[in-house]
C-alpha positions in Angstrom: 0.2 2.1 -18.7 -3.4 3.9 -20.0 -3.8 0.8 -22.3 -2.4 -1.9 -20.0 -5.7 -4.2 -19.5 -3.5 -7.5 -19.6 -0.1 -7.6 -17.8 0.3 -7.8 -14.5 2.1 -4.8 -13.6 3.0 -2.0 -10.8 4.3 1.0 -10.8 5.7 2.7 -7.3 4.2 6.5 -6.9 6.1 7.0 -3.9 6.3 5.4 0.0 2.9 3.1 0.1 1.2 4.9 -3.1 1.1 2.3 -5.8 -0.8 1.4 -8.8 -1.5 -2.3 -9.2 -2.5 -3.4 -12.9 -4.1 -6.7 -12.5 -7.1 -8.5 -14.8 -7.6 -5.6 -16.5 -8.3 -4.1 -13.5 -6.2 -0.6 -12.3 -6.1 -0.4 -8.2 -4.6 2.1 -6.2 -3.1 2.0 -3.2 -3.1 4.3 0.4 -2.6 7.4 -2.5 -1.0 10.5 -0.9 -0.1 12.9 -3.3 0.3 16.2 -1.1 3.5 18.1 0.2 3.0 16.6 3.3 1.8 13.6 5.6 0.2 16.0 8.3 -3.7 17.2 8.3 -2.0 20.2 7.8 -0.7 21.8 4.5 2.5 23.3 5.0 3.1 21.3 8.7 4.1 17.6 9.3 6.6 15.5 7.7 7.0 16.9 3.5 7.5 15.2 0.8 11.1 14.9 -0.4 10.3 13.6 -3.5 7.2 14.3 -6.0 4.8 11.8 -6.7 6.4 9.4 -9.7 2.7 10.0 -11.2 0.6 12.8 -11.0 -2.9 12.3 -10.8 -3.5 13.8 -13.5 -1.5 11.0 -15.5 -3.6 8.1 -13.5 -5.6 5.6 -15.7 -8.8 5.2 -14.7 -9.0 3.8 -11.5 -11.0 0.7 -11.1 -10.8 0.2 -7.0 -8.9 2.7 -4.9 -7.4 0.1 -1.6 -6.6 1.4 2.0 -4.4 -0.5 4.6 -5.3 1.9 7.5 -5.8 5.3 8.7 -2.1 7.0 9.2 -1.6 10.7 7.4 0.8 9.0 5.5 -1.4 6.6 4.0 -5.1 8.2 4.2 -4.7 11.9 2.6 -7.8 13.8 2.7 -7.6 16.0 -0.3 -6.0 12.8 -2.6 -8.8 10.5 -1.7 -10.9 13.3 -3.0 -9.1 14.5 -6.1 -9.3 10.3 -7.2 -12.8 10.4 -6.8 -13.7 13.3 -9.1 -11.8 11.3 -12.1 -13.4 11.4 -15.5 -15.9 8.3 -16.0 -16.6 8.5 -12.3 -15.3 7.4 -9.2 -13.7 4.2 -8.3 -14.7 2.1 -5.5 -13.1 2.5 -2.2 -12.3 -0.8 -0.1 -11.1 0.0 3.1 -10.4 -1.2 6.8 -14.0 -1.7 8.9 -13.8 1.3 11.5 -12.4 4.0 8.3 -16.2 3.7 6.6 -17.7 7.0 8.5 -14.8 9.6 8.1 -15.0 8.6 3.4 -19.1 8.8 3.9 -18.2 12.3 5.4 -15.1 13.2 3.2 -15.1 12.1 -0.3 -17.1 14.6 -2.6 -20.9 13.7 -3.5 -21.5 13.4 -7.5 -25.5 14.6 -7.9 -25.7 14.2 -3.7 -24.3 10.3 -4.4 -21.3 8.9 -2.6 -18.8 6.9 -4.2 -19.3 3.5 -3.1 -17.7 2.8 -0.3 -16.9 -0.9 1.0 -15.6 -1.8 4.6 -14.0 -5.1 5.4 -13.4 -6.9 8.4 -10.2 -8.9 9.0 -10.0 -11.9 6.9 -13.3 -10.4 4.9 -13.2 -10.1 1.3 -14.9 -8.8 -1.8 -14.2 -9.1 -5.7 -14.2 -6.9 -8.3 -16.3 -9.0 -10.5 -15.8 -7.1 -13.8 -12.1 -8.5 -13.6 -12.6 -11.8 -11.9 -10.3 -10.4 -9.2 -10.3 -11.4 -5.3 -9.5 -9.1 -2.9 -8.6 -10.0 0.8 -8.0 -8.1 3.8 -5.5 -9.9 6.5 -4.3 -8.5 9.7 -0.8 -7.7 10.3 1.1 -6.4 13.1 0.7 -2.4 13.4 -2.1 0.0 14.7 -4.4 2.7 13.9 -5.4 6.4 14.9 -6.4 9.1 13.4 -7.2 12.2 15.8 -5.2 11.3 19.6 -8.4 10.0 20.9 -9.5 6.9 18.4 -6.0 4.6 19.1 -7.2 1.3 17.4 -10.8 1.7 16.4 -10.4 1.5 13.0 -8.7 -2.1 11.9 -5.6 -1.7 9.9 -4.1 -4.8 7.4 -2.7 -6.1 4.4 -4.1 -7.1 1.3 -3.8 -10.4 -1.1 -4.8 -9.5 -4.5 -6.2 -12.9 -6.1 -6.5 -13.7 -9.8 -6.6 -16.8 -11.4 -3.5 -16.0 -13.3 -1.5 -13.6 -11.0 -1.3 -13.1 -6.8 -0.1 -10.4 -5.5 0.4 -9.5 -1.5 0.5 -5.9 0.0 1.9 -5.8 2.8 1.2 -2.4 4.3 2.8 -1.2 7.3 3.8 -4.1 9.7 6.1 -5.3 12.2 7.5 -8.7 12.5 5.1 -11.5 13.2 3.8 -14.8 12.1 0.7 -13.1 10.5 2.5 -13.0 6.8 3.4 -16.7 7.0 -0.4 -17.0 7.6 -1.2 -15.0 4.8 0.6 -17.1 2.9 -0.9 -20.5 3.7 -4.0 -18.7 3.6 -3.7 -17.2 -0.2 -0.3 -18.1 -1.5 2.1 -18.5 -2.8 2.0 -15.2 -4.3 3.7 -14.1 -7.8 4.4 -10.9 -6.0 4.7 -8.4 -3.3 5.2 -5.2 -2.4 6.8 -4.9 1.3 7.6 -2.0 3.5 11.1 -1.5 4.0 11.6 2.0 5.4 10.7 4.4 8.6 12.5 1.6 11.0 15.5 3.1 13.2 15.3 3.4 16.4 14.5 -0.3 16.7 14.1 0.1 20.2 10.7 2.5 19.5 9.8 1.2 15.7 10.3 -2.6 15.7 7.2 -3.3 16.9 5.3 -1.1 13.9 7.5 -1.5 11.3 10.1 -4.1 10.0 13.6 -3.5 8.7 15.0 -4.4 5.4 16.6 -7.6 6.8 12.8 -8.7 8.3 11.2 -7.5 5.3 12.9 -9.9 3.3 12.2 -12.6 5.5 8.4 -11.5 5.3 9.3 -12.2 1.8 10.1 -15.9 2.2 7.1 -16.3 5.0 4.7 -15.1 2.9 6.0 -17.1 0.3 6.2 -14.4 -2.5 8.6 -15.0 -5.6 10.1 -11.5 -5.8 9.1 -8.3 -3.8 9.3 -4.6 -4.7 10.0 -2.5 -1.1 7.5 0.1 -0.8 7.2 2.6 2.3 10.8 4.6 1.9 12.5 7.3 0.0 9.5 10.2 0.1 8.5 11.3 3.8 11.0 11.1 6.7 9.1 10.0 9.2 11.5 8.5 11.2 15.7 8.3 12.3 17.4 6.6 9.0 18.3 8.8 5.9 15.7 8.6 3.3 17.9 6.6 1.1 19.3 4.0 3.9 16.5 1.5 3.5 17.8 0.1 -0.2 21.1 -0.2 1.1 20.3 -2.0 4.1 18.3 -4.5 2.1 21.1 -4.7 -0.7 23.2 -5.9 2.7 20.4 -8.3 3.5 20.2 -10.1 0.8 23.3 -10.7 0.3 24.3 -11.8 4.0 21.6 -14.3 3.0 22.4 -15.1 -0.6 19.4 -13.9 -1.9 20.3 -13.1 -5.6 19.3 -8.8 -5.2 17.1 -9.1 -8.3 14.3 -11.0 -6.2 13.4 -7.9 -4.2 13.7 -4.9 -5.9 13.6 -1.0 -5.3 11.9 0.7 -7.7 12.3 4.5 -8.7 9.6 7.2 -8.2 7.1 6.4 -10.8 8.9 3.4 -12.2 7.0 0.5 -13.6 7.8 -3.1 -13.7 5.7 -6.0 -15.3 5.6 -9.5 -14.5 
């Protein structure tokens, strides 16, 4: 992994934490490696399962990527902890609205910030060192942070774009036309990595977050060729048992004849390549 500056690759740290390996480049996703997904330390929903990498055993991080605000994605202390890594910190692309709570969080180096770059929906930047596009697309969810700032930060998915390798992440979403947009906008897409967990009641959570049976069919709007379901197995956060969400999908994909390979699960800080 430490010398991977070629292959596509990405390895599952645990619910939306991931490490994407793409043009050389090494981006991490919403990382959250506390106990738990609270502003508090030993309160909120804890982690049943360690982070599959420490961040410790990181490779550098190039970009550091987050899809919105939520405890369970934004973690104080591991936003932090990334940006003190040896050779620096990374940059840090994030949702327009999140910019003023990393200028007043992440740690100065010599009184300088890491740099921090905000994008609208449907903006974009490029990591230029690795001829690697990233976009920022809306999906179906929301954002808060305190009780009192319901929606003023944006909140979205991200199409990683390289001219040998596209990859979609979906963040948290529920069902809507917005991937099939995505994909006529940036696909089709080599890969994904989907949310497939924290969905039951449906009554209360379809709205915020899709099931394993719409997650796949995310896969086929967005036009992905295989999917790894992210977003389960780590912090229970809502009704279903922590390992419900594979087996649901195993029962999607084969009510729709989907061979099971095409969207995978992945084990805590298991890797796969394309």
């Amino acid at each position: 992994m430490h010398a991977n500056r070629e292959h596509p690759a990405f390895t599952w740290i645990g619910h939306s934490s991931a490490l994407l390996q793409v043009g050389g480049a090494n981006v991490l996703f919403d990382p959250v490696f506390s106990r738990t997904a609270s502003p508090f330390r030993y309160i909120g929903p804890r982690r049943h399962q360690p982070p599959g990498l420490g961040i410790e055993e990181l490779p550098t991080i190039d970009a550091v990527l987050l899809t919105h605000n939520h405890y369970d994605h934004l973690d104080r202390p591991s936003m932090r902890a990334v940006a003190r890594q040896a050779g620096g910190a990374p940059r840090y692309i994030v949702p327009r609205g999140t910019e003023l709570w990393f200028a007043r969080n992440l740690p100065r180096v010599r009184g300088v910030l890491p740099h921090i770059e905000a994008l609208d929906w449907h903006g974009h930047t490029v990591l230029s060192d690795f001829g690697v596009a990233v976009h920022f697309e809306p999906v179906q969810h929301w954002s808060n942070r305190t009780g009192f700032d319901r929606n003023r930060s944006l909140w979205g998915s991200y199409a990683i774009v390289h001219p040998r390798f596209r990859f979609w992440f979906s963040g948290d979403l529920g069902y809507s036309s917005a991937p099939r947009t995505i994909g006529e906008r940036h696909g089709p897409f080599d890969a994904a990595a989907i949310a497939i967990g924290a969905y039951e009641p449906r009554w209360f959570m379809a709205p915020q977050h899709v099931n394993p049976d719409e997650a796949v069919q995310v896969m086929l709007d967005v036009g992905a060729a295989q999917a790894i379901g992210v977003h389960w197995g780590t912090f229970a956060l809502t009704d279903e048992p922590l390992d419900q969400p594979p087996k649901d999908l195993a029962a999607a994909l084969d009510q729709r004849r989907i061979a099971p390979e095409r969207f995978r699960v992945l084990r805590h800080g298991e890797t796969v390549r394309f």
